[in-house]
N, C-alpha and C positions, 0 to 999 in steps of 0.2 A: 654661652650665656643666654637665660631665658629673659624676655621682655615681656613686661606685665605692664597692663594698663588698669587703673584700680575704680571702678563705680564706686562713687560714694564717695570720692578722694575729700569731699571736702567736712565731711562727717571726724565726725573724734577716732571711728576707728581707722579709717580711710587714712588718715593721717598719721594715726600710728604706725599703720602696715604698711605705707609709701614710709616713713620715717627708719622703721624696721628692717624692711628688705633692703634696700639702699645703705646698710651697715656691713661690710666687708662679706657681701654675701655674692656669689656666683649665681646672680639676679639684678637687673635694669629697668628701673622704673619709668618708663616710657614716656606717660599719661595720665592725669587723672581727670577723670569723668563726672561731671555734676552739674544739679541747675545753678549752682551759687560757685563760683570761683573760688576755689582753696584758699585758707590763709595762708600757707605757705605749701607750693608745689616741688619741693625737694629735688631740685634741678628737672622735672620734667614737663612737659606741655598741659598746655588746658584742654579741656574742649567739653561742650555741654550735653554733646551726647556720642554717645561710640558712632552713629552714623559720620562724626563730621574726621574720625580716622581713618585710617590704610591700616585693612586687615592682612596685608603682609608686612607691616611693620610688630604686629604683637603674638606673643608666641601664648600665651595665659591671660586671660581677664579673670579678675578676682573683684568679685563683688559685694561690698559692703552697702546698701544700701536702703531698699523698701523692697515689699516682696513683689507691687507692680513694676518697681524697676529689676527684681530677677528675672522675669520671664521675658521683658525687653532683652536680655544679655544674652538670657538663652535662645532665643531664634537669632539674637545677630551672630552669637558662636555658632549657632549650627548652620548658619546658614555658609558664614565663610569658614568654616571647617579652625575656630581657634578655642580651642582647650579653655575649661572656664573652670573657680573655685567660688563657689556658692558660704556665704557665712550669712546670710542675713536670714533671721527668722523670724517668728510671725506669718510665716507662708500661709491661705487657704490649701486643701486640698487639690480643687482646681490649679490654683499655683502651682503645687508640686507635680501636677503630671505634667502640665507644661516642660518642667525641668527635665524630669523624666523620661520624655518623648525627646527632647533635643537629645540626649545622651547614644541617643540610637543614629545622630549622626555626629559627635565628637563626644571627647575625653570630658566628664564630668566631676566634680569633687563635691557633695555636700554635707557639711559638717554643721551643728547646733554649737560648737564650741571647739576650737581650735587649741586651747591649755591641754597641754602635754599630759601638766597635772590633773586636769577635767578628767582625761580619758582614763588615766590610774585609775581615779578614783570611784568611776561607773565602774572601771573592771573589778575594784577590789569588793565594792557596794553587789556586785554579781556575785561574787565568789560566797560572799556570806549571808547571800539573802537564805540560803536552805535551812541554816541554822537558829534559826530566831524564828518567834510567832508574829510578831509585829514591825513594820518597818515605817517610817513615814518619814518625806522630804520635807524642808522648809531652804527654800530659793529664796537669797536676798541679792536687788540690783538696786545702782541709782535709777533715783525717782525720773528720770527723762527716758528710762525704758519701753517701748507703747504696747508691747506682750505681754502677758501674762497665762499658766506661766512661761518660764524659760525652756526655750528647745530643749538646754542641758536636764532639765529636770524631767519632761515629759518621754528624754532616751534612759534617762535612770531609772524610772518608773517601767521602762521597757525592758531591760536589760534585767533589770530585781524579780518582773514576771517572770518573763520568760526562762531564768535560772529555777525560781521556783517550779514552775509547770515538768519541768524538764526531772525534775527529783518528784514529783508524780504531789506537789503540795498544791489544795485548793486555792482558789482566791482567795484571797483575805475579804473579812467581812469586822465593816467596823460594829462595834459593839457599844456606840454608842444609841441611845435610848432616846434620850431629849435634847432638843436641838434648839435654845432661846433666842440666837439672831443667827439668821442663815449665811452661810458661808464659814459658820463657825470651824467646821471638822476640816474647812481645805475642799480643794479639787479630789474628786475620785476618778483618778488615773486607771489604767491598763493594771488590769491585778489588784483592785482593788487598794492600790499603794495612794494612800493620800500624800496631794500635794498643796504645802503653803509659800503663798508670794507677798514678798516684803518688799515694799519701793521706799528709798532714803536717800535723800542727798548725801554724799560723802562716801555713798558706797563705788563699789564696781561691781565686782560679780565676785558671788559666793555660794555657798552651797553646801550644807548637814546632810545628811542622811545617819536615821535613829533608830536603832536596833535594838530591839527589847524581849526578853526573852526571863524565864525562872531568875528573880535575884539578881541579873545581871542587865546591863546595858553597852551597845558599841556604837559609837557615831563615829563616821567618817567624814571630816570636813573637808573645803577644797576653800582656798580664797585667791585668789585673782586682786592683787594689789594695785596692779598698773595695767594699761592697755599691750603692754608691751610684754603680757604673758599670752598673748596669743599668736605672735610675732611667728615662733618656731612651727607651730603647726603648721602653719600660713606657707611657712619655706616648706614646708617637707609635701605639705599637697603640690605646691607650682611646681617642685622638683621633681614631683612622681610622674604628675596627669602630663597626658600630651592629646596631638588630633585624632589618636585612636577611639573610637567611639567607645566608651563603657562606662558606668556610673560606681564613683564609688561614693558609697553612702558614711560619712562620717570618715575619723580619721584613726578609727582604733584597730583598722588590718594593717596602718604605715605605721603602727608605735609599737616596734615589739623588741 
């Protein structure tokens, strides 16, 4: 049985995924980690920062939190050799090599979005970018999301390139002319793939992608109704990664 102590525990997702794992799963929620005390700790311990645990008591830290609090996690896992799964985004740059640089001394996981169905659905949004002349995301989250846009959207935007590039197709170039309030056309992503971000209350997470082509059109949606569609992922990275140092980036080599 793996022990996980969860950063963020007292966050909505943090709560889910201490709620989630701790459901007839061959996984023990140890810990959760936060400046504010959990509304409910799911039979595990508190503590305000991973210094104040015993890094042989946890076998995974999974961290849900801010991206200054990822790069705290990732020098305390690298430093005591414990296996970490990365879900928080909004990272800088600099953030991310932080990340990256721990992974060269333990097992890393980071993923922009842990739904099962997320990861289909960049796969399938890959498979069909070659076929179409225009593609464009719209990313809808509740309105207390502080990114824009969403990891998920800026790896689909990755994935639609680089399928395209690979079948030997240009960047797309938007072919709009007039532009009367800025920001109108969306983010210009990686390959030219525009990206738009919706904040709402009452949402979660959700996600188009819009495929247009002669006469026809194909959208691939993905929605995320509860927090507890990111649950599964969440188990299959704590169940892969261990203290072997190596990075896996995202969770779409464990979904096959």
């Amino acid at each position: 049985m793996k022990r996980v102590a969860i950063v963020g525990g007292a966050g909505r997702m943090g709560q889910a995924i201490a709620l989630g794992l701790g459901t007839g799963h061959d996984v023990e929620v140890v810990a959760l980690i936060d400046v504010h005390e959990p509304p409910d700790l799911h039979g595990a311990r508190y503590a305000s920062t991973l210094e104040g645990l015993d890094p042989l008591d946890i076998d995974v830290v999974v961290d849900f939190s801010v991206p200054d609090g990822v790069v705290a996690s990732a020098e305390w896992c690298a430093k005591h050799r414990v296996a970490l799964v990365v879900g928080t985004t909004g990272l800088s740059a600099e953030q991310r090599r932080a990340v990256v640089e721990a992974s060269s001394s333990v097992g890393i996981v980071i993923a922009s979005n842990f739904s099962i169905g997320a990861v289909l659905a960049e796969r399938f949004a890959a498979q069909a970018a070659p076929y179409f002349e225009r593609v464009e995301i719209i990313e809808l989250h509740h309105d207390r999301k502080v990114d824009a846009p969403s990891g998920t959207s800026i790896a689909a935007a990755r994935a639609i390139a680089a399928s395209r590039a690979a079948c030997g197709k240009e960047p797309l170039i938007d072919p709009t002319q007039l532009v009367s309030l800025d920001g109108a056309r969306g983010a210009n992503a990686e390959g030219g793939v525009r990206i738009h971000s919706v904040r709402l209350p009452g949402l979660v997470a959700h996600q188009e992608v819009l495929f247009g082509g002669p006469g026809e059109g194909l959208t691939i949606r993905h929605d995320s109704y509860d927090r507890q569609s990111f649950v599964q992922g969440v188990l299959v990275a704590v169940q892969t990664i261990d203290s072997a140092p190596r990075l896996i980036d995202g969770i779409a080599s464990l979904v096959t």
